[in-house]
C-alpha positions in Angstrom: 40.4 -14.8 -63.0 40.1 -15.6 -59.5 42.6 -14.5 -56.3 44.6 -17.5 -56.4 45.0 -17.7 -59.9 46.3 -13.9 -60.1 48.5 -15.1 -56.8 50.3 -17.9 -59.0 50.4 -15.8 -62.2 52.5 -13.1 -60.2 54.8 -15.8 -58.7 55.3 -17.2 -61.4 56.4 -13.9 -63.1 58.5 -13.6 -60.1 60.3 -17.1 -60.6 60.1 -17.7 -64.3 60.3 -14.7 -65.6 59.9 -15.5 -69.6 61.4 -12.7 -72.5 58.6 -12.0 -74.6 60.8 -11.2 -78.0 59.9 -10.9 -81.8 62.4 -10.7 -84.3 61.0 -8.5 -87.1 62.0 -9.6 -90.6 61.2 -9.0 -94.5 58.2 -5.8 -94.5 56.9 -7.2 -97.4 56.2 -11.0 -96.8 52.9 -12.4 -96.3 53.9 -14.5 -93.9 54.5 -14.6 -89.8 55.6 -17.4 -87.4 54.4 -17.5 -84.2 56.4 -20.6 -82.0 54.3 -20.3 -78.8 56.3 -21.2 -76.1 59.4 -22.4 -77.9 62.2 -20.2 -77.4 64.9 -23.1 -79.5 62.3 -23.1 -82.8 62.0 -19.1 -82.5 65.8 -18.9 -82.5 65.9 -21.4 -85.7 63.4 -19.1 -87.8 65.9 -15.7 -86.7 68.9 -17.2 -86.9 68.7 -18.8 -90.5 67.5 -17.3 -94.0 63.9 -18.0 -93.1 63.8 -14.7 -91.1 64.3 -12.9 -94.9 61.1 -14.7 -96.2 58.7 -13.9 -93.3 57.1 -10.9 -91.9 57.9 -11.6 -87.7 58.8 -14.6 -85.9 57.8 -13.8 -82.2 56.2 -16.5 -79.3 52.9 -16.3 -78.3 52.8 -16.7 -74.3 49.4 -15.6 -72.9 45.9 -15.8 -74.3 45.0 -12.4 -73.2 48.1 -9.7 -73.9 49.9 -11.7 -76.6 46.8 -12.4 -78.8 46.2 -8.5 -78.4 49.7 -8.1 -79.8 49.3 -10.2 -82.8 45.9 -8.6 -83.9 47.6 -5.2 -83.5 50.3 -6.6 -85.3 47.8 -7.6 -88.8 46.2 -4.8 -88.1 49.2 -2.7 -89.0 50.9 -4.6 -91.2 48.3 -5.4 -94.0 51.0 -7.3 -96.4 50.6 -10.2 -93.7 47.8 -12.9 -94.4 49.6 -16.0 -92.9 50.5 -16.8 -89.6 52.0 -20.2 -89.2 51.5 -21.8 -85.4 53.9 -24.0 -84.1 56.0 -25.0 -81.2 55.0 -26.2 -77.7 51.8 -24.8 -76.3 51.8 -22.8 -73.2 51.0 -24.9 -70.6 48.1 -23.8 -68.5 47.7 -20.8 -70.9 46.8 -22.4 -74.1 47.5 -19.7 -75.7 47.4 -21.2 -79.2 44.2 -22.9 -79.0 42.5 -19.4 -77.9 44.5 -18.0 -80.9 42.5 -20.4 -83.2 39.2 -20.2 -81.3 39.1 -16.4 -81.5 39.6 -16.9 -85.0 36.6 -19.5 -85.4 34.5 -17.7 -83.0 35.5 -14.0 -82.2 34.7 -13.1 -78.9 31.6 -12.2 -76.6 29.9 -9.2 -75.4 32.4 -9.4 -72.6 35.4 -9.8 -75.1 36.5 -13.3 -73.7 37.4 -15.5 -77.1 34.6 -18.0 -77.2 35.1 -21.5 -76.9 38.4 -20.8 -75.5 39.5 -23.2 -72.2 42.4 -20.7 -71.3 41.8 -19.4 -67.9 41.7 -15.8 -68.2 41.3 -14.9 -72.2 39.9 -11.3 -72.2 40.5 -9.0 -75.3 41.1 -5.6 -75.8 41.2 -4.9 -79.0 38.5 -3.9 -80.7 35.8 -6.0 -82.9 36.7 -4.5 -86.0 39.8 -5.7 -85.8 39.3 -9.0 -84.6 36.8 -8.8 -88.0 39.5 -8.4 -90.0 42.0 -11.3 -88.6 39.4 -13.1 -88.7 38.5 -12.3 -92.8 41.6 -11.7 -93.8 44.7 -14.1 -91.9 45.2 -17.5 -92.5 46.1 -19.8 -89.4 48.5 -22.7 -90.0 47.8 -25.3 -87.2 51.2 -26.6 -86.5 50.8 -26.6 -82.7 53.3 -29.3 -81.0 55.6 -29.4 -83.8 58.9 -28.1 -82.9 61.2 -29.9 -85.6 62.1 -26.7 -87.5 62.5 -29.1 -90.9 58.8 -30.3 -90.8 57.1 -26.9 -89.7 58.9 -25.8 -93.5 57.9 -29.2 -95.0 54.8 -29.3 -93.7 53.8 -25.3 -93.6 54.1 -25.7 -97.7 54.8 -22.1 -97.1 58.9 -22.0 -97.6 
């Protein structure tokens, strides 16, 4: 990323400073719920039954750091082979979109997710276990939707 983008990235830390939370939920469910930048929806999933039927409900806010989190996360927690994608996308980040394009593509011998349009989406996890979220999770695109009725309806997970 260049000067000025690094410059704006720290004001806006400075400014907006945004709670990066996860609510952790049933061990044992297959499922995760990531609501990107949607801080209302995540609340939804944590504050109603739905939190005993998934994995982790957590926001996804940077295409760099938080996709690391989420492959640790599979990684770790072998049980999960869904993650369900909704809520408003990150603006300027587009988090969600690398999300998906890691998944389609991987990454490059400089571990930036290919195809991605994010402006600074450098891995540092390694291949092997990009491989494996890759093989073994199944992305639900539900980016935009923020009605918590229609991501169940329409997730045909719950």
């Amino acid at each position: 990323m260049n000067a000025i983008g690094e410059a704006i990235g720290e004001i806006c830390k400075l400014i907006l400073p945004i709670n990066e939370e996860y609510y952790l939920g049933n061990s044992n469910s297959a499922i995760a719920v990531c609501t990107l930048s949607s801080i209302n929806l995540l609340k939804n999933f944590t504050n109603s039954e739905i939190l005993n039927k998934i994995s982790i409900a957590g926001r996804l806010l940077s295409e760099n750091k938080g996709i690391d989190s989420i492959i640790k996360y599979v990684n770790k927690n072998p049980q999960v082979s869904t993650i369900i994608v909704c809520g408003k996308e990150v603006w300027g980040h587009k988090s969600g979109h690398s999300l998906f394009e890691l998944h389609k593509n991987g990454i490059d011998q400089n571990n930036r997710i290919i195809n991605s349009t994010s402006p600074d989406p450098y891995l540092t996890v390694s291949e092997l276990e990009i491989k494996y979220f890759q093989d073994k999770i199944n992305l639900v695109n539900l980016i935009n939707e923020t009605k918590f009725e229609l991501i169940l309806e329409k997730s045909g997970i719950f």
